[in-house]
Structures are given as structure tokens and as C-alpha cells.
VOTORDO-107473 format. One record per residue (C-alpha): residue number from 1; residue in three letters; chain; x, y, z. Coordinates in steps of 0.05 Angstrom, whole numbers, plus 5000, padded with zeros to 4 digits. Layout:
residues N
<node k="NUM" r="ALA" c="A" c1="X" c2="Y" c3="Z"/>
...
END
This chain:
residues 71
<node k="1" r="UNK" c="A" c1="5026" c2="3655" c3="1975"/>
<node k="2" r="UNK" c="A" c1="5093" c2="3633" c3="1948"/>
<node k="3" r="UNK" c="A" c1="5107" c2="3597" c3="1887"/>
<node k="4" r="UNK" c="A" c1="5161" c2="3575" c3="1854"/>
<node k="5" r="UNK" c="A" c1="5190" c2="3594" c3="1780"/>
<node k="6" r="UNK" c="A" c1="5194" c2="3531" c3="1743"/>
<node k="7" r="UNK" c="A" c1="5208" c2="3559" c3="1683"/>
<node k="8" r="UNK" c="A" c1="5202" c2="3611" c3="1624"/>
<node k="9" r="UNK" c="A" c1="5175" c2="3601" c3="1555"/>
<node k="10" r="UNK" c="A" c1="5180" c2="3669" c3="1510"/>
<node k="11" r="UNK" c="A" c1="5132" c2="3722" c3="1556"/>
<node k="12" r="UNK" c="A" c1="5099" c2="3671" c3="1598"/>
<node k="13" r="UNK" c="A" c1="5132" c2="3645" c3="1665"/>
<node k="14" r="UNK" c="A" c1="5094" c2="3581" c3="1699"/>
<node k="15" r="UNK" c="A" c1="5093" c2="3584" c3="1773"/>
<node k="16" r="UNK" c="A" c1="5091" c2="3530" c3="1817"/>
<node k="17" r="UNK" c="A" c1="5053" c2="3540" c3="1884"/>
<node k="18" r="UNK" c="A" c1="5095" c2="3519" c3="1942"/>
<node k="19" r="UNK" c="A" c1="5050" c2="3493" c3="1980"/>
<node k="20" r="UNK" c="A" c1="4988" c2="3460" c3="1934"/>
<node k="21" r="UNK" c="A" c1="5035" c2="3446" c3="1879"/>
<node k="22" r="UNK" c="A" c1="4991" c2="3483" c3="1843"/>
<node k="23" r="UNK" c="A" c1="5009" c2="3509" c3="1772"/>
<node k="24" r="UNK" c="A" c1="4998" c2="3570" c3="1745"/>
<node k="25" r="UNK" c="A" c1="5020" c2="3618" c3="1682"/>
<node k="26" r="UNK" c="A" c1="5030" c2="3692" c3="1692"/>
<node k="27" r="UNK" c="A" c1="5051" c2="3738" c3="1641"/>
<node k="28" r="UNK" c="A" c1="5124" c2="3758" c3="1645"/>
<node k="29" r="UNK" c="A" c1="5111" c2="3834" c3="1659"/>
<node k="30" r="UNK" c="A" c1="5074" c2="3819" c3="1720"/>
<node k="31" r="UNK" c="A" c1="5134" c2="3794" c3="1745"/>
<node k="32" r="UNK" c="A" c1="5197" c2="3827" c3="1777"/>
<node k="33" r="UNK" c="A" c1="5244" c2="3851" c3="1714"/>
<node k="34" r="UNK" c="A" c1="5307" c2="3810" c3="1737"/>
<node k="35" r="UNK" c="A" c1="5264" c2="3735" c3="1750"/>
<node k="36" r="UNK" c="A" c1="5303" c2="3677" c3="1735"/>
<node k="37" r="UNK" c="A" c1="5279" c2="3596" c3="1736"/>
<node k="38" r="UNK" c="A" c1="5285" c2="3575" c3="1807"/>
<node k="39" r="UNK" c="A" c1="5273" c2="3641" c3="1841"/>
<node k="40" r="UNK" c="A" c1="5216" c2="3642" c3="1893"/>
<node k="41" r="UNK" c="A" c1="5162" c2="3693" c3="1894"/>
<node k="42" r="UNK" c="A" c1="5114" c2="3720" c3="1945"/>
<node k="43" r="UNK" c="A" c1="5039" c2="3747" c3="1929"/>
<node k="44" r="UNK" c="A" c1="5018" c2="3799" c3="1968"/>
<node k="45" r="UNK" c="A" c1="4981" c2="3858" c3="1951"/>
<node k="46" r="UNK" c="A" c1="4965" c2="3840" c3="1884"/>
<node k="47" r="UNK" c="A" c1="5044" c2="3849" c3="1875"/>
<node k="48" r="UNK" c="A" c1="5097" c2="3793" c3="1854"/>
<node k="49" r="UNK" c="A" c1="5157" c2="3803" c3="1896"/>
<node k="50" r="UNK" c="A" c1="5228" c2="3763" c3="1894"/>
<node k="51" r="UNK" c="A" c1="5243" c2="3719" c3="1960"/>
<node k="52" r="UNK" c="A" c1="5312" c2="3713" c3="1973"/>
<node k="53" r="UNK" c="A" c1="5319" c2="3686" c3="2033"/>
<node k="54" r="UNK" c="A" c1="5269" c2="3626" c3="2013"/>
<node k="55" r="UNK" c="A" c1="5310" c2="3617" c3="1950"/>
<node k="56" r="UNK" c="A" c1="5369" c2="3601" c3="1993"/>
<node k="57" r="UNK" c="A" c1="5338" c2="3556" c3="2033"/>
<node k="58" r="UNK" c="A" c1="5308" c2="3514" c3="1990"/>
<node k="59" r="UNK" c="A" c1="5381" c2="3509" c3="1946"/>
<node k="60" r="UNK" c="A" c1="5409" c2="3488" c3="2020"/>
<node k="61" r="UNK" c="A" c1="5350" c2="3439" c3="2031"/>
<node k="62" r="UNK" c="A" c1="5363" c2="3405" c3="1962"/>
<node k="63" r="UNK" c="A" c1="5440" c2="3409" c3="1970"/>
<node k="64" r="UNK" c="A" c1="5435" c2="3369" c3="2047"/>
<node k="65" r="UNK" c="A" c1="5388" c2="3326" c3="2003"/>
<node k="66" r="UNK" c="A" c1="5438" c2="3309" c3="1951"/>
<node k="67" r="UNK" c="A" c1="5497" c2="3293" c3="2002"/>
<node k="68" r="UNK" c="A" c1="5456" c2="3251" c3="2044"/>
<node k="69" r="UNK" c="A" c1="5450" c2="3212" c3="1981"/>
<node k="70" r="UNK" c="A" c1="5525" c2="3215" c3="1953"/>
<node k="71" r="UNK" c="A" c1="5532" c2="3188" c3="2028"/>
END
């Protein structure tokens, strides 16, 4: 599953599921030390792991998204 950071209140990090928009809260340590709002996780294994690659596409997806509106 990937989800999405949306954000980060004191030790508690709310996820956002990309697929089901499904929100969840996770406890910061569970997380990778250096997470960040708008970073993109992957769950496998039990384990929380940092997506870069589908970080970077979504900031180029919203980006194209943006110009197409500036026009």
C-alpha cells in the first residue's frame, strides 16, 4: 500500500491512502526518521519505507496540473 503524508501534529503523522483515500494516524517512530509532509510511503513487510520516485511524480503531475491552468 502507499499512502501519502498529509501532515504532522507533535508524534503523530496522518497518512493518506493513495488509492482509497483512506486516512489513517501512525505514530511518528514507526515511520522513517527523516519523513517530511508530502513524502510518499510504501507498506510492505510490516515496514514504512520512503518512495522517492513516487514523490517526484506526483510533484510533476501537480506541477503539469498547475500550468495547464495558468494556460
Amino acid at each position: 500500500m502507499k499512502f501519502a503524508v498529509d501532515r504532522i501534529v507533535l508524534d503523530t503523522v496522518v497518512l493518506e491512502n493513495i488509492n482509497t483515500g483512506e486516512i489513517k494516524e501512525v505514530n511518528i517512530s514507526e515511520l522513517p526518521v527523516d519523513i517530511k509532509e508530502s513524502d510518499v510511503l510504501i507498506f510492505e513487510d510490516n515496514i514504512y519505507k520512503q518512495d522517492i520516485n513516487e514523490k517526484q511524480n506526483r510533484i510533476n503531475l501537480l506541477r503539469e496540473k498547475m500550468n495547464k491552468l495558468r494556460g
